[in-house]
C-alpha positions in Angstrom: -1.9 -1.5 -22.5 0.5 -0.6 -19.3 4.1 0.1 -20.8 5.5 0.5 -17.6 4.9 4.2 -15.5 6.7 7.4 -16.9 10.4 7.8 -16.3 9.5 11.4 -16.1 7.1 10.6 -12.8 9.9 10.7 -10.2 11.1 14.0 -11.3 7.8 15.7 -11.4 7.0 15.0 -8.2 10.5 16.5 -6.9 9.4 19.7 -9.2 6.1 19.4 -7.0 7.8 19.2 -3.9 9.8 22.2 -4.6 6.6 24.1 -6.2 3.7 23.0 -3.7 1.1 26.1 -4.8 -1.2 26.5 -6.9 0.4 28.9 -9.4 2.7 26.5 -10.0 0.5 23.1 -10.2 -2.1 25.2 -12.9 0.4 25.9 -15.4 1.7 22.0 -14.9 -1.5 20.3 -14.5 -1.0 18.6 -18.2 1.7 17.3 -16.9 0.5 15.9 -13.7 -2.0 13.8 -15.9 0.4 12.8 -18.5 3.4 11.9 -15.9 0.9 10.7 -12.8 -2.8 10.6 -12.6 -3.3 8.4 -16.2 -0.2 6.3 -15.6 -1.1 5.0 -12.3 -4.9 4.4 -13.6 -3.6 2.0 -16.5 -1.6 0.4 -13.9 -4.9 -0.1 -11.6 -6.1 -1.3 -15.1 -4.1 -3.7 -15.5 -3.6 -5.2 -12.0 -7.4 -5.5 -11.7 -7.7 -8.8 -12.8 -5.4 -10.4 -10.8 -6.9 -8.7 -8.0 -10.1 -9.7 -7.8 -8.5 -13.3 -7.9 -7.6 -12.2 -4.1 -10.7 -10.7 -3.2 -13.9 -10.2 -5.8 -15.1 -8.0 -3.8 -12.2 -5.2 -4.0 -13.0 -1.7 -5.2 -11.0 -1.8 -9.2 -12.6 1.9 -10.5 -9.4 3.7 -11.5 -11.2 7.1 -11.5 -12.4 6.6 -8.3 -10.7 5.8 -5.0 -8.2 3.3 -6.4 -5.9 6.1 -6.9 -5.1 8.9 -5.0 -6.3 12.4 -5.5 -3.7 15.2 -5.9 -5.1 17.4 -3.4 -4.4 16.8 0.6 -7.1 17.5 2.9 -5.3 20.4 4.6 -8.0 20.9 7.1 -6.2 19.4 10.3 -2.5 19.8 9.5 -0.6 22.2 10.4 1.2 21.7 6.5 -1.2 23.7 4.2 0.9 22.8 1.3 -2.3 21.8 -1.0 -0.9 19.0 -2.9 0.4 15.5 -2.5 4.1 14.8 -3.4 3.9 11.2 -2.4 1.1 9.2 -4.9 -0.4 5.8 -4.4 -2.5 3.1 -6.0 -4.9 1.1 -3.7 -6.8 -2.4 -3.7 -9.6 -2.0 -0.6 -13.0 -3.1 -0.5 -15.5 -0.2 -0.4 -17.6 1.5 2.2 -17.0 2.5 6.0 -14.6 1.0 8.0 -11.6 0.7 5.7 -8.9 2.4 7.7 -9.5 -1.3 9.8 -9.6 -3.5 6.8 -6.4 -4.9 5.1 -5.8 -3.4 1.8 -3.1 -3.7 -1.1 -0.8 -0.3 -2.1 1.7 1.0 -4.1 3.3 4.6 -3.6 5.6 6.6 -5.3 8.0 9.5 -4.5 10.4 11.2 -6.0 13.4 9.3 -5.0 12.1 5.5 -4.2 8.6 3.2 -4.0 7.1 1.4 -1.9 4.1 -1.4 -1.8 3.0 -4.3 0.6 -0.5 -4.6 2.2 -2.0 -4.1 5.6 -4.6 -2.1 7.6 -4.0 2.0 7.1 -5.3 2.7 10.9 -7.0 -0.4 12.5 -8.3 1.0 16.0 -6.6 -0.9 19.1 -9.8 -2.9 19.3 -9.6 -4.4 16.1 -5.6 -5.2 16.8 -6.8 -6.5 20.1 -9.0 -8.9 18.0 -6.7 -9.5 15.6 -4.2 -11.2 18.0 -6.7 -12.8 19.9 -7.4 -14.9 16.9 -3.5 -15.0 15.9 -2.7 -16.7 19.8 -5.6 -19.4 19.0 -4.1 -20.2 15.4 -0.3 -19.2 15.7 1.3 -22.0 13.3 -1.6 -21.4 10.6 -0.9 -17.6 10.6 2.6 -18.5 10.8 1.8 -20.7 7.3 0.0 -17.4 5.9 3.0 -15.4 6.5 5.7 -17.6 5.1 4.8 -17.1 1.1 4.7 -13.2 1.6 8.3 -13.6 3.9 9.4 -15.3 0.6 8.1 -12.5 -1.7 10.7 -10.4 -0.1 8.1 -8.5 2.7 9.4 -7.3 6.2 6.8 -7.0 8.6 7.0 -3.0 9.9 4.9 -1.0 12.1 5.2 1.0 15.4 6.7 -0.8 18.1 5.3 -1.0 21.6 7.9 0.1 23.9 6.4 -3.2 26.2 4.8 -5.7 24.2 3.2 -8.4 25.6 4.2 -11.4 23.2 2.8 -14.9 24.2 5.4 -17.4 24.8 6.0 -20.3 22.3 5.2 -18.5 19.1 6.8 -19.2 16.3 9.2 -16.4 14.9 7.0 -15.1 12.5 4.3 -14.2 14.2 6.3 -12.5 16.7 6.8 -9.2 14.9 2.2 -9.2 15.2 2.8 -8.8 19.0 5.7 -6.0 19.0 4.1 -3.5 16.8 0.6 -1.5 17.6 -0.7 -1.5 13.8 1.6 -4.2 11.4 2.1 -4.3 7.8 3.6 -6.2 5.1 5.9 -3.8 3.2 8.8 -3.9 0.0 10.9 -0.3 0.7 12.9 -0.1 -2.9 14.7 2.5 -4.6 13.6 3.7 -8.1 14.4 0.7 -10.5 14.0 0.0 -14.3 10.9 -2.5 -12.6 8.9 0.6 -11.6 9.3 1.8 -15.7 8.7 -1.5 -17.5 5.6 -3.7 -18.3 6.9 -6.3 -16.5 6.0 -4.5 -13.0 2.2 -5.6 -13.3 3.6 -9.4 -13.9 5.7 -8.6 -10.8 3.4 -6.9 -8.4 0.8 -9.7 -9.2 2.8 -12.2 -8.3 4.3 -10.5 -5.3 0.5 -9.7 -4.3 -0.7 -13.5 -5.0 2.0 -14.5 -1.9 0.8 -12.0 0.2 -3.1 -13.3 -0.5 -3.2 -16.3 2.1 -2.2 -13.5 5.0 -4.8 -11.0 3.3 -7.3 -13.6 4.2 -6.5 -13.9 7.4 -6.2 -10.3 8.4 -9.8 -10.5 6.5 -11.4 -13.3 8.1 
């Protein structure tokens, strides 16, 4: 059963933020699985179901790639800190090619949350595609964007500094044209929601709203 996630999570992952070694992480590793890693897996748990409502074909292993792993990849980045302060949950179908696909998420920090759903890094081709498709449908994407509008989702992303946007659309599929890779996303603070049972009820149903635009992106 999900009982909500830790109230202790939030400040952990300040501790981490201030600690980021891995002195520090091996004499609090209990802790990260108590406060973090087993939390977020009953909450992948319990969302599953309504999940593969949306898609059947979503990958729902909690000890797999449904949840993030504590350890950043540090081979690229200039910040060799080893560990992630940020965590997240994920609904994304399996195998290569998901940075393009739309997937669901939920990530938590140590002073707010966040969840929505989108594409993590769709290449400009794919984008390119994607709005070919949204200029030859506009007022039936428009109709898969309303419910997730409604959910309370804002449509954010990294604006073009000249966006070609197609005259005539309606207003929201605007936002598609203006921004090089666009998301659906819920910025919140931390909330009694995040530390209650009722958050899977919540997310689900925020997540149901958001399916009709999920099926577009996926089409």
């Amino acid at each position: 059963m999900f009982a909500g996630l830790p109230a202790g999570l939030p400040a952990f992952l300040a501790e981490l933020a201030a600690n980021n070694e891995r002195e520090w992480f091996a004499a609090h590793k209990a802790e990260y699985q108590a406060l973090v890693q087993h939390p977020l897996r009953q909450l992948v748990a319990a969302l599953s179901p309504a999940m593969l409502t949306i898609d059947p074909a979503f990958d729902t292993n909690p000890a797999g790639a449904a949840v993030s792993r504590i350890h950043r990849d540090v081979r690229f980045s200039r910040d060799k800190s080893p560990y992630r302060v940020n965590q997240w949950i994920c609904f994304k179908r399996p195998g290569e090619g998901w940075q393009g696909r739309p997937a669901y998420f939920l990530e938590i920090g140590p002073a707010g949350w966040r969840h929505g759903m989108g594409t993590y890094a769709a290449p400009p081709s794919a984008m390119k595609e994607l709005r070919a498709r949204i200029a030859a449908l506009p007022e039936r994407f428009a109709a898969a964007v309303r419910p997730a509008m409604a959910a309370g989702f804002a449509v954010e992303g990294d604006a073009y500094a000249r966006p070609g946007v197609p005259a005539g659309l309606p207003s929201e599929v605007e936002p598609w044209f203006r921004l090089k890779n666009a998301y659906l996303v819920d910025t919140r603070p931390l909330e009694p929601l995040l530390f209650s049972p009722a958050l899977v009820d919540d997310l689900a149903a925020r997540w149901r709203a958001a399916a009709p635009l999920y099926r577009f992106l996926s089409s």
